[in-house]
Backbone as a ProteinNet text record, in pm:
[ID]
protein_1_A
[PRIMARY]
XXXXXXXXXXXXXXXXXXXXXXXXXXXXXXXXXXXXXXXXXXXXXXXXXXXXXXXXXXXXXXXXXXXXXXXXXXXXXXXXXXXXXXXXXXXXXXXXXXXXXXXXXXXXXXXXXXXXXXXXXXXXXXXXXXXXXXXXXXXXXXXXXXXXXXXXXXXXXXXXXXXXXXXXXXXXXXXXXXXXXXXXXXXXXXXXXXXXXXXXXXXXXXXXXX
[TERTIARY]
84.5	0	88.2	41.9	123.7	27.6	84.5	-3.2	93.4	20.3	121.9	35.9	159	141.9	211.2	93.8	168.3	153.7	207.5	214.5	286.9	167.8	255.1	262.2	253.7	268.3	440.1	413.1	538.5	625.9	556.3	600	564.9	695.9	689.9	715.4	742.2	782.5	636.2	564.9	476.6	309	268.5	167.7	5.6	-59.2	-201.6	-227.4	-184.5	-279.3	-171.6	-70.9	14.3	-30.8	-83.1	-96.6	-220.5	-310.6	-413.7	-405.8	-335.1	-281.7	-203.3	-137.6	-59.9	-115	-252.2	-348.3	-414.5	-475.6	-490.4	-376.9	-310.9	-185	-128.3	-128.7	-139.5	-240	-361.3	-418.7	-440.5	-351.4	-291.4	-247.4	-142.2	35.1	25.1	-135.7	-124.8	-207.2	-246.5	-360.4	-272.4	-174.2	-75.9	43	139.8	263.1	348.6	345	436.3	408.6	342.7	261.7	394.7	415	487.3	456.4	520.3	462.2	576.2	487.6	591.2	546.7	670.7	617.1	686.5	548	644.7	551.8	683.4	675.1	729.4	623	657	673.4	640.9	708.9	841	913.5	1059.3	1137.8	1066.7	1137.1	1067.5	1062.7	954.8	1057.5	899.1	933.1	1040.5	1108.6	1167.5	1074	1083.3	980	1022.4	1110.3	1106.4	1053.2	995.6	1009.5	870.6	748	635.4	633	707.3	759.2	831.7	959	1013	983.6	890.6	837.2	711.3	663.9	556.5	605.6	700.7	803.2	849.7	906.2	977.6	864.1	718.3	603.7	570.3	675.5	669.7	750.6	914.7	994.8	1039.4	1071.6	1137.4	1230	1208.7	1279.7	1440	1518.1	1645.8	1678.1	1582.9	1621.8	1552.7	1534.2	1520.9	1646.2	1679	1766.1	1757.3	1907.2	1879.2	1796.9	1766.2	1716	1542.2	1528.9	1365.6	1336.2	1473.1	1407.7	1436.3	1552.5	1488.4	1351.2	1300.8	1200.8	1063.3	1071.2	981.4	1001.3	1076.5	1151.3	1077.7	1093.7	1003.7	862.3	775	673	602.5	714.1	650.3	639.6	755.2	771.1	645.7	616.8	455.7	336.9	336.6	175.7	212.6	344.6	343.3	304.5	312.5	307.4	148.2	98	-49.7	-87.9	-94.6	-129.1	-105.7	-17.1	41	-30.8	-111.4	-131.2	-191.9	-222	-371.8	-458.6	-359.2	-458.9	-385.5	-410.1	-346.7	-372.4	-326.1	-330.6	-303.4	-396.2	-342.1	-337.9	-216.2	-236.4	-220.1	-312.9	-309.4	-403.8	-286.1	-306.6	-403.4	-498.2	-486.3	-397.2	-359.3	-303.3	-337	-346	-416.1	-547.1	-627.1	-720.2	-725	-622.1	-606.9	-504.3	-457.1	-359.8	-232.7	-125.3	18.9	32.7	182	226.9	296.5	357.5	384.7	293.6	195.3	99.9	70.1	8	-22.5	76.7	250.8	318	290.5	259.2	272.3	174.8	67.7	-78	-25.8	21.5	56.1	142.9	257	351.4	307.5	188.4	114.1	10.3	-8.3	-124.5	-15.1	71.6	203.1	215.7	234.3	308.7	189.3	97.8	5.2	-124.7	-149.3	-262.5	-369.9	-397.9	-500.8	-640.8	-666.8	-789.3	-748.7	-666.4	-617.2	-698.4	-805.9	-829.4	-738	-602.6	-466.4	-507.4	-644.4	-644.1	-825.6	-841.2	-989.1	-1035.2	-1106.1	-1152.4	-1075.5	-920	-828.3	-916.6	-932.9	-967.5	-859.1	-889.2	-784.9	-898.4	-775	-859.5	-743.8	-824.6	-798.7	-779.6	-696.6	-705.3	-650.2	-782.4	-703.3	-759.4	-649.8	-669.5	-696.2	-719.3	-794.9	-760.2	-653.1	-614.9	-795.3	-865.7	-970.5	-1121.3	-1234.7	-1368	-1368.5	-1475.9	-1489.5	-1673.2	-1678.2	-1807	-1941.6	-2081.9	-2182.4	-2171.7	-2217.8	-2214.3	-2071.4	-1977	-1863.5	-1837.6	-1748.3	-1679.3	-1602.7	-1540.8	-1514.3	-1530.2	-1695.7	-1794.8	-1717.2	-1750	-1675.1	-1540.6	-1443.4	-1311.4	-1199.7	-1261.6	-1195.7	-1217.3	-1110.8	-1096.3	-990.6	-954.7	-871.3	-966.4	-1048	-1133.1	-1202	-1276.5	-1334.7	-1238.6	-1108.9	-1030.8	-954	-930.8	-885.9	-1027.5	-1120.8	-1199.7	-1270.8	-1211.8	-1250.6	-1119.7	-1012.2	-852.2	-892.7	-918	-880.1	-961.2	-1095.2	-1192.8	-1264.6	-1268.4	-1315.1	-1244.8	-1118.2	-1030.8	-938.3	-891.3	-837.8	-923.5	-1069	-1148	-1123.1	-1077.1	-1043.4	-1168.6	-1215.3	-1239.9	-1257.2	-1337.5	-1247	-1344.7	-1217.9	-1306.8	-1232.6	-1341.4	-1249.7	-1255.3	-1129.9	-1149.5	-1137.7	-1196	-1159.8	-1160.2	-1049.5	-1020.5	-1012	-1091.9	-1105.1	-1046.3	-1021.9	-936.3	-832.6	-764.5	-598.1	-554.2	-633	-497.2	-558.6	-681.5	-760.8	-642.4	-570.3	-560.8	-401.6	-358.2	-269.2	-228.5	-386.6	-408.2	-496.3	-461.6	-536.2	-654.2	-777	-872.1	-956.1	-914.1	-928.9	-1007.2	-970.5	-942.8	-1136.7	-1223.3	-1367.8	-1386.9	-1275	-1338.7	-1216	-1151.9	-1066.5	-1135.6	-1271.7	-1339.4	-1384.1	-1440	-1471.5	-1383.1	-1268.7	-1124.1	-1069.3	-1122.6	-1083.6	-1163.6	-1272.9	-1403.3	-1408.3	-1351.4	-1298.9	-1142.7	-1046.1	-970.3	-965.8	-1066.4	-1120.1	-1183.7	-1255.3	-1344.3	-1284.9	-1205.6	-1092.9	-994.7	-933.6	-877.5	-961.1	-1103.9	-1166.7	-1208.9	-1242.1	-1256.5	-1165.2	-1040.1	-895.5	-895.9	-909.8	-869.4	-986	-1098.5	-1230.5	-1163.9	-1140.1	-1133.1	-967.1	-923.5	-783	-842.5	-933.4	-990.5	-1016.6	-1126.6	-1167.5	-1066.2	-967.5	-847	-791.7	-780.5	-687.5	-782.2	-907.4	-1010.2	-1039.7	-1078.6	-1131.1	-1267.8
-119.1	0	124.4	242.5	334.9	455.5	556.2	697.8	760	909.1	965.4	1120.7	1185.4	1284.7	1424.7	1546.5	1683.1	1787.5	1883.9	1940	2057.5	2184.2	2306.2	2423.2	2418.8	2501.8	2567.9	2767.1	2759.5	2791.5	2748.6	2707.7	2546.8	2510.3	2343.6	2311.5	2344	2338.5	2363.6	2447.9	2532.2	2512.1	2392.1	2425	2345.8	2457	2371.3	2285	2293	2200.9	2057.8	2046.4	1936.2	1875.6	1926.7	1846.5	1757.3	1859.5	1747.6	1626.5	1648.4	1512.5	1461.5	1477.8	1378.6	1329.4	1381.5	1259.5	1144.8	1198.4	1107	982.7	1056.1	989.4	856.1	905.3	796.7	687.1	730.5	595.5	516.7	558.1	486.2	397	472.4	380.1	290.8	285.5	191	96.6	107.4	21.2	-72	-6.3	-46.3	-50.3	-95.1	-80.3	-145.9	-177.8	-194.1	-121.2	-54.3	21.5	182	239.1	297.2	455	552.2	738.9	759.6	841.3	899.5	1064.7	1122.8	1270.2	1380.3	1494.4	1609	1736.9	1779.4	1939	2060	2094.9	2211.2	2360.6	2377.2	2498.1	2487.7	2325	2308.9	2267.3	2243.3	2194.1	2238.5	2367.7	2378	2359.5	2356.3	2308.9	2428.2	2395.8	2530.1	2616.5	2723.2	2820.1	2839.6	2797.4	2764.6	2645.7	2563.2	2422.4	2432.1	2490.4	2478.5	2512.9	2659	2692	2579.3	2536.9	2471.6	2368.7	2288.7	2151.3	2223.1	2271.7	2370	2363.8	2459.5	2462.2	2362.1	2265.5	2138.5	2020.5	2088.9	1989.5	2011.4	2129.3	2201.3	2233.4	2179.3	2156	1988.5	1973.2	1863.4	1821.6	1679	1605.1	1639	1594.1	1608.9	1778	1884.5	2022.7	2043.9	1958.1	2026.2	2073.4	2158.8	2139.2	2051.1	2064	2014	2018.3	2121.7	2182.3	2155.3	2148.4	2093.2	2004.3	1874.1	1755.3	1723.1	1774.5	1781.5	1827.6	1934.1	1975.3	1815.4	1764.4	1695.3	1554.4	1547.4	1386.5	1453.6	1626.4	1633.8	1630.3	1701	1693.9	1543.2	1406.3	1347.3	1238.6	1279.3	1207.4	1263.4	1332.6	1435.6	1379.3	1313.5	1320.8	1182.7	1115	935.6	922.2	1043	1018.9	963.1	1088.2	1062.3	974.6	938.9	839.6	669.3	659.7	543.6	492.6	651.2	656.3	541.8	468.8	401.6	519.3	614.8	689.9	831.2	937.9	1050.1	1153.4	1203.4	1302.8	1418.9	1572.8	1671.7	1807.1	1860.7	1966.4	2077.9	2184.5	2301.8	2397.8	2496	2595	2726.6	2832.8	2947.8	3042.3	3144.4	3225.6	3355	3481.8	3595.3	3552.5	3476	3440.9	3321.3	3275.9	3222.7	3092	2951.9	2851	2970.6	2893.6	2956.8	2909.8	3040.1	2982.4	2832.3	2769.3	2646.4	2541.6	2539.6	2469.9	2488.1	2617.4	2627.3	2607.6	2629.9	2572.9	2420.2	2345.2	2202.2	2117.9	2165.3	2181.7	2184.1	2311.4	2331.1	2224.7	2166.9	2060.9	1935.9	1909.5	1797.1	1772.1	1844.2	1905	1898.1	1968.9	1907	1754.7	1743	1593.8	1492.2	1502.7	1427.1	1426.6	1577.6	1562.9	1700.4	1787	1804.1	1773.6	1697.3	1612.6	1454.8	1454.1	1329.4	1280.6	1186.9	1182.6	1121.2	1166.9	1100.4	1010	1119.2	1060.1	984.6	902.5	853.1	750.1	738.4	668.3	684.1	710.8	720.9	786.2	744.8	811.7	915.3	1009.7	1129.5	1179.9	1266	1361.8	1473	1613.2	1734.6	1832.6	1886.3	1947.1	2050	2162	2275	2392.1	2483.5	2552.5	2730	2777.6	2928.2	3057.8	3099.3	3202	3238.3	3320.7	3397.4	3320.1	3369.5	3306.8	3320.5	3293.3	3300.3	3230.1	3197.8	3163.6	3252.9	3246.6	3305.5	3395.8	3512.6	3621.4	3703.6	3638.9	3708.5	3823.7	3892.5	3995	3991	3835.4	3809.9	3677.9	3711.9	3594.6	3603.7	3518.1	3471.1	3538.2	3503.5	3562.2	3471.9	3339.7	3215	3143.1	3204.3	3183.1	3049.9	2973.8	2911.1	2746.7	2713.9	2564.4	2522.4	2604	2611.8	2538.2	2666.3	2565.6	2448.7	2389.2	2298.3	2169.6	2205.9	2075.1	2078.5	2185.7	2154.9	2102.3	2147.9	2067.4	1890.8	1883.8	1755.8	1659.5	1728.6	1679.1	1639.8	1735.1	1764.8	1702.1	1715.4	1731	1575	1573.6	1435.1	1355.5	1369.6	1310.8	1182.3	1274.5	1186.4	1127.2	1019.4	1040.1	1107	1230.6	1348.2	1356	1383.1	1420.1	1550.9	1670	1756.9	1821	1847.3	1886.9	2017.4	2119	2251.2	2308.7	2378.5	2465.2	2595.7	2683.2	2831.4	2874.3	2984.5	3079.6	3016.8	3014.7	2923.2	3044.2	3165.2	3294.5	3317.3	3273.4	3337.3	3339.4	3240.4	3272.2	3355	3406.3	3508	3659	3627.7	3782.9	3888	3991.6	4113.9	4088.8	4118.9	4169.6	4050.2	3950.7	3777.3	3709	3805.4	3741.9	3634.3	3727.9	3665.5	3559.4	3537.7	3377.7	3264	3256.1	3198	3004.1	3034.6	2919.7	2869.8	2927.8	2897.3	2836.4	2921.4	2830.2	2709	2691.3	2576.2	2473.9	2469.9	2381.9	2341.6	2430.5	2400	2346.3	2340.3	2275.4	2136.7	2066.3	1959.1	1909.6	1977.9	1873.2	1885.2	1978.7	1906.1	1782.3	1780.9	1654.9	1513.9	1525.4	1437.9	1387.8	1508.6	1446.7	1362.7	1412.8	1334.6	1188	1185.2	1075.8	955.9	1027.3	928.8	901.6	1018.5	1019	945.4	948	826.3	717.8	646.9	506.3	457.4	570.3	556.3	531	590.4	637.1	481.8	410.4	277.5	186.4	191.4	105.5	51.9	123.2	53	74.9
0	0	0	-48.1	-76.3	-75.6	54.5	67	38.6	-12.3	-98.7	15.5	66.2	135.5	107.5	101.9	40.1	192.5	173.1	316.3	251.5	253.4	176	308.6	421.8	521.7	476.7	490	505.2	616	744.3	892	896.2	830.2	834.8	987.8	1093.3	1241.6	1311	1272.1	1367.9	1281.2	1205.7	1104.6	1144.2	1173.2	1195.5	1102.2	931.5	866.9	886.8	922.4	914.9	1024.7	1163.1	1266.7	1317.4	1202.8	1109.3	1052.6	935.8	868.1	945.2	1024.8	1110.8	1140.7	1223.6	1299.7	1206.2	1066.8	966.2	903.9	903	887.3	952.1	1093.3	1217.2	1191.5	1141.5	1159.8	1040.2	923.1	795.2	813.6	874.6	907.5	1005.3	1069.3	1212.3	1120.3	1065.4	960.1	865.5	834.6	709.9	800	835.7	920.7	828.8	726.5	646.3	450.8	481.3	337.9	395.3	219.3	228.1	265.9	253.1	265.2	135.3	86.8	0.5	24.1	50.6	118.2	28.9	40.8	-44.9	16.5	113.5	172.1	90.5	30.9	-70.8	7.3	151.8	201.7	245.3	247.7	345.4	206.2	95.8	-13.8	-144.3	-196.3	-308.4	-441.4	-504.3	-679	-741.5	-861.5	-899.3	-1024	-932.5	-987.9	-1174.5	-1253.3	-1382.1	-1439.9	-1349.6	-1420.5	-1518	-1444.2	-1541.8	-1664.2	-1685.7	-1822.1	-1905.7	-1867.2	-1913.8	-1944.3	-1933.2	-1953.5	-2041.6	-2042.2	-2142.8	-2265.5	-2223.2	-2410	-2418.5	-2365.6	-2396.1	-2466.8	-2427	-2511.9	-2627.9	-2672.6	-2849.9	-2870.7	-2845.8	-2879.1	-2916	-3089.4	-3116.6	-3006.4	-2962.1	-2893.9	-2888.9	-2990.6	-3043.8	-2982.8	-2999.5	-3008.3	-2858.4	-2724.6	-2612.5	-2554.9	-2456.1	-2382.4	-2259.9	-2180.2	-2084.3	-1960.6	-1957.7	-1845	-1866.5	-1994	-2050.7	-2007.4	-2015	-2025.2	-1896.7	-1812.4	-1663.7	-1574.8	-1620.6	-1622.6	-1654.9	-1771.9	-1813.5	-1741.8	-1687.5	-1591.7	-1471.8	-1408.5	-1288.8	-1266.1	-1392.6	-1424.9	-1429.1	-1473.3	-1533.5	-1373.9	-1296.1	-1119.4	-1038.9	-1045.7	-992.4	-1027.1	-1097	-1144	-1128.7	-1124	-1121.6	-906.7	-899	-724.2	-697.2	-747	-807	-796.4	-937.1	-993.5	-960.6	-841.6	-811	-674.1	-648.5	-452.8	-445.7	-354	-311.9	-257.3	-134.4	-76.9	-65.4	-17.7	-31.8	101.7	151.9	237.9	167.1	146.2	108	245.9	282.8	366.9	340.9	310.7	182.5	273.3	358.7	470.3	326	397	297.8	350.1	210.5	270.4	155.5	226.8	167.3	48.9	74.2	72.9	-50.2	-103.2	-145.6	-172.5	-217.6	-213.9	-241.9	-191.2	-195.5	-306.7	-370.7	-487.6	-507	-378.5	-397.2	-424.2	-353.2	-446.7	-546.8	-604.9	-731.5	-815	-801.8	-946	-892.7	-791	-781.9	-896.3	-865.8	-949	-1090.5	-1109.3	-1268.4	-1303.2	-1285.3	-1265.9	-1295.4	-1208.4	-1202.8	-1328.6	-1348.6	-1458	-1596.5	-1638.6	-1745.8	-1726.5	-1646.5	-1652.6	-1681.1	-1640.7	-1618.6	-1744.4	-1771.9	-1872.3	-1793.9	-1891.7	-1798.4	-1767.1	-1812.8	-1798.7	-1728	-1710.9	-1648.6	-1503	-1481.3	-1358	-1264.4	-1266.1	-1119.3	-1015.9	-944.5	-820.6	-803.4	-968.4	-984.5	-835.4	-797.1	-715.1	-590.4	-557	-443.6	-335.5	-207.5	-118.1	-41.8	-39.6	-33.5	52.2	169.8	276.4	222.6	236.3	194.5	330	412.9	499.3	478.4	515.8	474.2	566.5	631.8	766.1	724.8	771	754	878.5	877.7	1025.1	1048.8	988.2	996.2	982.5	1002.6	955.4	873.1	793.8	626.2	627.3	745.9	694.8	695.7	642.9	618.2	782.4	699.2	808.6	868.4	820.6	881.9	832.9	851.4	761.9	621.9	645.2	498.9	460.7	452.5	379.2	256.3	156.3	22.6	-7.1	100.1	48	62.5	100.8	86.3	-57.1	-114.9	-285.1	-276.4	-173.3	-195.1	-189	-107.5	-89	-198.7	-300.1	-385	-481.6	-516.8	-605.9	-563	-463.6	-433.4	-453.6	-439.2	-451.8	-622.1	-724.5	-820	-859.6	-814	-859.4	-852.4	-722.6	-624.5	-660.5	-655.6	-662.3	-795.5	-898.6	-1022.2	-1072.9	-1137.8	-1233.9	-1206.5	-1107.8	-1031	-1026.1	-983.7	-931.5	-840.3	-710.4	-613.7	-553.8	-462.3	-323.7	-232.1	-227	-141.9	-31.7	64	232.5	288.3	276.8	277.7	457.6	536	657.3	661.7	700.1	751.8	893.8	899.8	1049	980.1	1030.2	1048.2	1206.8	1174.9	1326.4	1401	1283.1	1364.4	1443.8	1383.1	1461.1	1598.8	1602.2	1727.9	1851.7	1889.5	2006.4	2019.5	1895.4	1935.1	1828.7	1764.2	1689.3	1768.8	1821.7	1882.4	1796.5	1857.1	1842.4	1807.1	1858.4	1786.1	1989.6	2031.7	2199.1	2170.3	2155.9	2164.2	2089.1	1992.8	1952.2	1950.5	2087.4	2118	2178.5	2221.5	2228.1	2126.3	2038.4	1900	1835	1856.4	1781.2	1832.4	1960.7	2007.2	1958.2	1948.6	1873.2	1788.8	1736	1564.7	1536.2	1633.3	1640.4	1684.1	1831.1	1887.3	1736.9	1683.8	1552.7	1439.2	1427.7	1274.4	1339.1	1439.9	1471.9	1478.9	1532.2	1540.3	1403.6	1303.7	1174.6	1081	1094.3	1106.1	1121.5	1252.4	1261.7	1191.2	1217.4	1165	1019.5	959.4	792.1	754.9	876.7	816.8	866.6	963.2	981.5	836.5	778.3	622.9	547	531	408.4	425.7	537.4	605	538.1	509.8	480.5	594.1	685.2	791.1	850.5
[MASK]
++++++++++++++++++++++++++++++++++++++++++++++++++++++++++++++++++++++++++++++++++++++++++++++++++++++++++++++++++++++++++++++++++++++++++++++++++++++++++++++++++++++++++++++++++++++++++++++++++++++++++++++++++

């Protein structure tokens, strides 16, 4: 068995959405104790910000007339989407940030999307949990109702386009308990921290087939 785990926090030390999937994670690896992880932290290790280009042009450039750096490019593109495509199951941890996915994900996406096809369903049937954390509210009634531009595209990425399995977890108000003016929904944030872990772990029982 083989889970294939992404983790784009870029406080790889300090990251609500990682300590999520850890808990999912945990009950993979206790399920499987000899099934492999194949891991890729794109805030402690990101993609190189030329490669999408370069594998672009290298898909309309004659073979013979790529350079090197193309067809490195097209060997990375083509290791990305084989991660994919190989998972049984997947963990994704995809924090927002200024209201939208970081650029490391999104060239990951693009990367994956070259290498792979873009219509390619990668992650067809794979049961994949999606965790993805939010400093602020975002939900109906807040102050910034619809300004979470980032969940939307992740479950038409993940979900749509991959057409994973998808179980998606969310935590809102990671900052509550040490942004000024945050003090009043420091219980709230806790609630929502107690039930994204609990969903976790339920949704790796699932991911384990259990």
């Amino acid at each position: 068995m083989n889970l294939f785990r992404l983790d784009t926090s870029i406080f790889p030390t300090a990251s609500a959405s990682a300590e999520i999937a850890d808990r999912a994670e945990a009950e993979w690896t206790s399920a499987h104790p000899e099934g492999s992880v194949i891991r890729r932290n794109l805030g402690a290790d990101p993609l190189p910000s030329d490669a999408w280009a370069l594998a672009t042009t290298a898909g309309s450039t004659p073979e013979d007339d790529r350079t090197q750096v193309q067809r490195d490019a097209l060997a990375l593109v083509a290791d990305l989407a084989a991660e994919l495509q190989d998972a049984d199951a997947a963990i994704l941890a995809v924090p927002l940030y200024n209201y939208g996915v970081s650029q490391h994900f999104k060239a990951w996406v693009d990367l994956v999307i070259a290498g792979g096809g873009p219509t390619n369903p990668l992650l067809k049937g794979t049961p994949t949990v999606l965790v993805t954390t939010l400093g602020g509210g975002y939900g109906p009634g807040t102050p910034r109702e619809g300004w979470d531009h980032s969940t939307p595209y992740l479950e038409r990425v993940v979900g749509d386009i991959w057409q994973a399995d998808l179980t998606v977890i969310k935590r809102e108000l990671t900052l509550a308990a040490t942004t000024p003016g945050m003090e009043g929904l420091k219980d709230l944030a806790e609630q929502q921290h107690s039930h994204a872990l609990a969903a976790a772990r339920d949704a790796g029982r699932v991911l384990a087939g259990n």
